[in-house]
KEKE-3310 file (N, C-alpha, C; in steps of 0.2 Angstrom, whole numbers, plus 5000, padded with zeros to 4 digits):
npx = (3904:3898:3881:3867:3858:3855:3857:3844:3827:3818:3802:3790:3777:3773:3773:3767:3750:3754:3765:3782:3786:3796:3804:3805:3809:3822:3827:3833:3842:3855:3860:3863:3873:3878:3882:3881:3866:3850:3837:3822:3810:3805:3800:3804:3821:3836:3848:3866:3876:3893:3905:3920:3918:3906:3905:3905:3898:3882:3883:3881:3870:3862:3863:3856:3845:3841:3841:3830:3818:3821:3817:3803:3802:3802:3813:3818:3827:3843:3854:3868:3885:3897:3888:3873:3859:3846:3830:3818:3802:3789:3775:3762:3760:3766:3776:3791:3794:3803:3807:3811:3824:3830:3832:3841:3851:3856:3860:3870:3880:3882:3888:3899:3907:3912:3916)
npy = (5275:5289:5296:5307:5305:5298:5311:5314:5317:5304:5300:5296:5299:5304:5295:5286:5278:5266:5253:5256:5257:5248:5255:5266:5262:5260:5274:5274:5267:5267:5276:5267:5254:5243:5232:5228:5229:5221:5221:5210:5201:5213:5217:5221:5228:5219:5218:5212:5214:5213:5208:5209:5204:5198:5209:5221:5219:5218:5230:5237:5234:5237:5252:5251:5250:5261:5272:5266:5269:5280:5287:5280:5270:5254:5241:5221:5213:5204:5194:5189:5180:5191:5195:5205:5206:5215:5216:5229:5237:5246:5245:5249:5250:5237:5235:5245:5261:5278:5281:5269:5267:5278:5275:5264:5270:5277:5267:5262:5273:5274:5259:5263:5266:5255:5246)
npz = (4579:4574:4577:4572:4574:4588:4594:4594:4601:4609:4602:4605:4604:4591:4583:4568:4564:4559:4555:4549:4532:4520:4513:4518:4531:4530:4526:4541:4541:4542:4548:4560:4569:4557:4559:4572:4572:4568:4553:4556:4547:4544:4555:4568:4577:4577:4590:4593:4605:4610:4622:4633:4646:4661:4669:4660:4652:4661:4666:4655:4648:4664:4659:4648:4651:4662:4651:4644:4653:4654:4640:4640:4630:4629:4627:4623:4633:4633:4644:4643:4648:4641:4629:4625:4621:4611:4606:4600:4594:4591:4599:4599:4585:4581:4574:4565:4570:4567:4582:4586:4578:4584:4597:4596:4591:4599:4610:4602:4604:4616:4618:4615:4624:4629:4616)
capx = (3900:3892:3875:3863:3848:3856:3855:3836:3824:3813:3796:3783:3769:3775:3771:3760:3745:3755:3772:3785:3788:3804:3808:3804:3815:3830:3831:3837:3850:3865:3863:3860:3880:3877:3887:3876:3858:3849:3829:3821:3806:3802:3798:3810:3827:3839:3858:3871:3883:3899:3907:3925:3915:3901:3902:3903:3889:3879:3880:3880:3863:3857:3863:3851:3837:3840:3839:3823:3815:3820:3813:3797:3803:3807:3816:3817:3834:3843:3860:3874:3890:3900:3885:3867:3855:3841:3825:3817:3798:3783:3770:3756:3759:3766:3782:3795:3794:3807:3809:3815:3831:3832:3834:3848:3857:3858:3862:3875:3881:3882:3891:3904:3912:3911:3920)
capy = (5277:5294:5298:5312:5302:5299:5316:5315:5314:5296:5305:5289:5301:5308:5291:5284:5273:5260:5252:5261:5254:5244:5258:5273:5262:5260:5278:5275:5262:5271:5280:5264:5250:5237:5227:5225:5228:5219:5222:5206:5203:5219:5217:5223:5229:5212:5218:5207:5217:5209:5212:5207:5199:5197:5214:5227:5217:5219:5237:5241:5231:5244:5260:5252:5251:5267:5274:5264:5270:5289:5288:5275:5265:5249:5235:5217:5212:5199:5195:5182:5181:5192:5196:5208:5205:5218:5216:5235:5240:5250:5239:5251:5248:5231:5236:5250:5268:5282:5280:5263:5267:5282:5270:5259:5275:5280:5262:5261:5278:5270:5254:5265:5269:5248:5245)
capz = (4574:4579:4575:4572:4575:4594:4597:4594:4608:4608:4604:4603:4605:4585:4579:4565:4566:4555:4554:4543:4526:4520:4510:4524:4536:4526:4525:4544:4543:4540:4556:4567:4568:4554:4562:4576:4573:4558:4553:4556:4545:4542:4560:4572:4575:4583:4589:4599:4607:4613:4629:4636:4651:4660:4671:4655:4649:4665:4667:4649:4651:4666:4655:4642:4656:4660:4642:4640:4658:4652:4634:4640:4627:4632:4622:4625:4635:4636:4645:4645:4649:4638:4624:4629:4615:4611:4601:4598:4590:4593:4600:4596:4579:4577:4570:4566:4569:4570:4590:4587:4577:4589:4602:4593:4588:4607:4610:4598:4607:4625:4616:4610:4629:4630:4613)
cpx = (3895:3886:3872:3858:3850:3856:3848:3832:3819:3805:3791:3779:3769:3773:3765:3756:3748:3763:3776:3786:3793:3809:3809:3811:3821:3831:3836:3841:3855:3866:3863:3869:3877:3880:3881:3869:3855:3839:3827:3814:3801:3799:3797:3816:3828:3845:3857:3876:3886:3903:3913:3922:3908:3899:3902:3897:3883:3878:3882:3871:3857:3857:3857:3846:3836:3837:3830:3817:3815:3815:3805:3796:3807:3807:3816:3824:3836:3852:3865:3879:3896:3897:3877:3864:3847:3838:3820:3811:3794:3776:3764:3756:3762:3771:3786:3790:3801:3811:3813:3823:3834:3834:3840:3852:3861:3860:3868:3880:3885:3888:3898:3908:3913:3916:3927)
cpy = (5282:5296:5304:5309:5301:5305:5316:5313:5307:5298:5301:5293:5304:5302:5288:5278:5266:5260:5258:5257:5251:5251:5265:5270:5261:5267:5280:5272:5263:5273:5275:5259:5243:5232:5223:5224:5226:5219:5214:5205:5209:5222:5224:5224:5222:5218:5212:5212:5215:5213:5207:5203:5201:5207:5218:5222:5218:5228:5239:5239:5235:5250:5260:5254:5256:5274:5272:5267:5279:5291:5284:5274:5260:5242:5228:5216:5209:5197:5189:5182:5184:5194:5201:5206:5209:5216:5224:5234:5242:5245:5243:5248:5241:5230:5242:5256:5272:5279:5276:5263:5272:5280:5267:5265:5278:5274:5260:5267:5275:5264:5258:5264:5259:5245:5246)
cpz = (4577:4572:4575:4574:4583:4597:4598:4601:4606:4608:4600:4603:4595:4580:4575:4567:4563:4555:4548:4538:4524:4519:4515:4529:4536:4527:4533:4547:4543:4545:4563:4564:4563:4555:4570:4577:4565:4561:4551:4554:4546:4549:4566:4573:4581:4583:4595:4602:4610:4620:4629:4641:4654:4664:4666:4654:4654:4664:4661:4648:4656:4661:4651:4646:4658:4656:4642:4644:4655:4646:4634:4634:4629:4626:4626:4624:4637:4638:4647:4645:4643:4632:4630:4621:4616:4604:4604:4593:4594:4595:4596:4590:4576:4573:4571:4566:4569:4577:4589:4585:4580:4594:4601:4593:4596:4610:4608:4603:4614:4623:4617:4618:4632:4624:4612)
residu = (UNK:UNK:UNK:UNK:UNK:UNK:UNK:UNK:UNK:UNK:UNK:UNK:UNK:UNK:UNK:UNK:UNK:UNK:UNK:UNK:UNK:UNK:UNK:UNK:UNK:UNK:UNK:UNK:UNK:UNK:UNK:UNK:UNK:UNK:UNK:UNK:UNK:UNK:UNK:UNK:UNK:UNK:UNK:UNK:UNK:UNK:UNK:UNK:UNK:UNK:UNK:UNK:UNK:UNK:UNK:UNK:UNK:UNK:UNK:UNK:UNK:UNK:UNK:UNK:UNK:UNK:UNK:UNK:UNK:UNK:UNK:UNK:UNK:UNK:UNK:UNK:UNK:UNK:UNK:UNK:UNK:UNK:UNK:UNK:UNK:UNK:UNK:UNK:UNK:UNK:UNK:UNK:UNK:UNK:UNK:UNK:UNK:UNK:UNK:UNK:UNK:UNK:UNK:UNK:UNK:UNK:UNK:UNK:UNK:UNK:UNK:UNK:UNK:UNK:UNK)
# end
């Protein structure tokens, strides 16, 4: 699934003082794998990503930490044999922003040399 929002750069400083809306952050679901990431009350982004074992999931796991260290955006990461499971928002504001499905989209991206 390619994206235009993965080309974008993570630009956390462009964020508003308040979460995004339902209906603001619908309009960027289309660009993030529905299959993998679902908005959990209004909160945050969840995916699972699956893995044939446990090293792709390992170092699909660093690439994320990389991603997150480059953009300082960092997600919450979690890894098991054969699945990575990412939770995704804006802490300042206690919810979504842009960044956040910028992250998934470039996440989604990264997957792709994994799927």
């Amino acid at each position: 699934m390619a994206s235009e929002l993965a080309d974008e750069p993570v630009d956390t400083d462009a964020t508003d003082d308040q979460p995004l809306t339902e209906s603001e952050y619908e309009t960027y679901l289309p660009e993030i794998d529905g299959e993998v990431w679902d908005v959990i009350d209004g909160h945050h982004l969840d995916a699972t990503y699956s893995f044939d074992d446990f090293r792709d999931a390992l170092e699909f796991t660093y690439e994320i930490g990389e991603l997150a260290e480059e953009a300082w955006h960092h997600p919450d990461i979690s890894l098991q044999w054969g699945e990575v499971g990412i939770e995704i928002w804006t802490h300042e504001v206690d919810g979504l922003q842009k960044p956040d499905f910028v992250m998934a989209a470039k996440m989604d991206r990264i997957y792709e040399d994994y799927d």
